[in-house]
N, C-alpha and C positions, 0 to 999 in steps of 0.2 A: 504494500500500500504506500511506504514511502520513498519506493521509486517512482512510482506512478506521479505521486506531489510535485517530485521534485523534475522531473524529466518535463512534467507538464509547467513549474513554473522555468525552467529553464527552455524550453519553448518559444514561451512567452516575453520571455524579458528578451529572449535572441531577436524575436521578432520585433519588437517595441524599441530594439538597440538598432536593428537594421532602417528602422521609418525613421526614427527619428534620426541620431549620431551619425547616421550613414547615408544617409538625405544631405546633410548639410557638408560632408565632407565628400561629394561624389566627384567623380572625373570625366569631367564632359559628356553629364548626365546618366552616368554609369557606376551601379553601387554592387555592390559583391552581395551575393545570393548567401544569406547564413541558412534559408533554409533548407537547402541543398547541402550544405557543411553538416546540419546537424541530421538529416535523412540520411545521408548515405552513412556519416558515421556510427547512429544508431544502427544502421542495416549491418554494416560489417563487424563490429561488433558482437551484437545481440543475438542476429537471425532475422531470419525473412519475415518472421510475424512483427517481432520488432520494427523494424524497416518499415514495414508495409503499416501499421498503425502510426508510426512517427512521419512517416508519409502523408499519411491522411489527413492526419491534425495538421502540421503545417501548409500541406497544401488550399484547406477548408482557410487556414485566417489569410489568406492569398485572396481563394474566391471573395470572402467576406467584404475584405477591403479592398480589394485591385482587381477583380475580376467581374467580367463581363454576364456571366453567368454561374451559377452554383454548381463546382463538380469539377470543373476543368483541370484546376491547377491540383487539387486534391486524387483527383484519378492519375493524371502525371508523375508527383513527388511520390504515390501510393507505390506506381509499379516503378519506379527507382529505387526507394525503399526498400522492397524484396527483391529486386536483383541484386542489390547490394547487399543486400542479407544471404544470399549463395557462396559470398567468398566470406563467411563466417570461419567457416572450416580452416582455412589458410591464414587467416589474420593472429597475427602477433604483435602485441601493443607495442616492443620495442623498435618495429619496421615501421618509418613512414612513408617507404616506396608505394607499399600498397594502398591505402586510405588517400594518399595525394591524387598516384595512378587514375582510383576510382571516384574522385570527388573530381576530379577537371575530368572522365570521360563522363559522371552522369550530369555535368552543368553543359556539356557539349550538345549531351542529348537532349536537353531540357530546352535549351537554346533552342537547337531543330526542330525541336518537336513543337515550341511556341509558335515560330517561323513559319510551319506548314500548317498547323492547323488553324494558328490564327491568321495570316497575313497569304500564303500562298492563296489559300480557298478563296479570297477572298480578291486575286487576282494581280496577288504583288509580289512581280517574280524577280525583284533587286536582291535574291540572293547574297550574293558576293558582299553588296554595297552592306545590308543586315549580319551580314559573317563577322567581315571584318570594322565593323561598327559598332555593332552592338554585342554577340556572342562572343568575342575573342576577349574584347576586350573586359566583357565582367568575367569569363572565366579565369582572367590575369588575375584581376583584381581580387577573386572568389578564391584562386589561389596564396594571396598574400595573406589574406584574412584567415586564411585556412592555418597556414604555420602559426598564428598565433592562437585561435579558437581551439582548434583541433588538440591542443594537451590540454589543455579547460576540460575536454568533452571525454577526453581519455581519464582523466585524474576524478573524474567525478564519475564515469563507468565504473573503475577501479575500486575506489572508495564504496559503494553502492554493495559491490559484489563485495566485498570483505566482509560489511554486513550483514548482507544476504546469507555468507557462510558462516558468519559467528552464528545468525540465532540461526539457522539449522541445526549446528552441533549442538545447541541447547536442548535440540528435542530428539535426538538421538538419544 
């Protein structure tokens, strides 16, 4: 129960730290995706159910407040979430080859995936010009934020499970 508290208020302040602090320090209107930072690295982590519910919640305060309609960004960050919960099995908190690897390829895909399904459908094939405009550049950005968030997100997984396993062995 008090992972759930703290996962959901760490969440929240991620997101409230990204509208707010990162609204005002963007780079030519481009701010790093913490919700992305914090889905994938719950995914790889935790597991795919992990993933896929820390997905959902953050993609839902997406739709709530920046989306066009209810669902979108929530079903996106959703199956990010549990793909990235697949390389649970391989992850080792001491490596950040992997967790970097997979947090700039699902901001890649997430990028893409905004690109085509909002902007392509809709008849706007600047590609290239949306690539390296807007996708490159927040996954740079999503990356610097990353080296810094990303032991936050690890030291507080870490800590979480050590009391998860104390009071197990209490009921042992």
């Amino acid at each position: 129960m008090l992972r759930k508290l703290i996962v959901t208020l760490f969440v929240i302040f991620s997101f409230i730290l990204q509208c707010s602090v990162f609204s005002h320090i963007a780079f030519a209107g481009i701010i790093p995706n913490m919700m992305i930072i914090l889905t994938a690295s719950f995914g790889f982590m935790r597991g795919e159910k992990e993933g896929l519910v820390i997905g959902f919640f953050c993609g839902l305060l997406n739709d709530i407040f920046f989306g066009s309609f209810l669902g979108f960004y929530a079903l996106v960050l959703m199956y990010i979430g549990y793909l990235n919960g697949k390389f649970s099995r391989i992850f080792y908190p001491e490596d950040i080859k992997l967790p970097m690897a997979l947090i700039v390829t699902s901001d890649l895909s997430y990028g893409t995936l905004c690109y085509i399904l909002l902007f392509m459908l809709r008849g706007k094939f600047q590609f290239a010009y949306y690539f390296s405009h807007v996708i490159l550049p927040e996954v740079l950005y999503t990356v610097v934020v990353t080296l810094f968030l990303y032991p936050l997100v690890l030291k507080l997984n870490e800590k979480l499970e050590a009391r998860e396993k104390r009071r197990a062995q209490k009921y042992v």
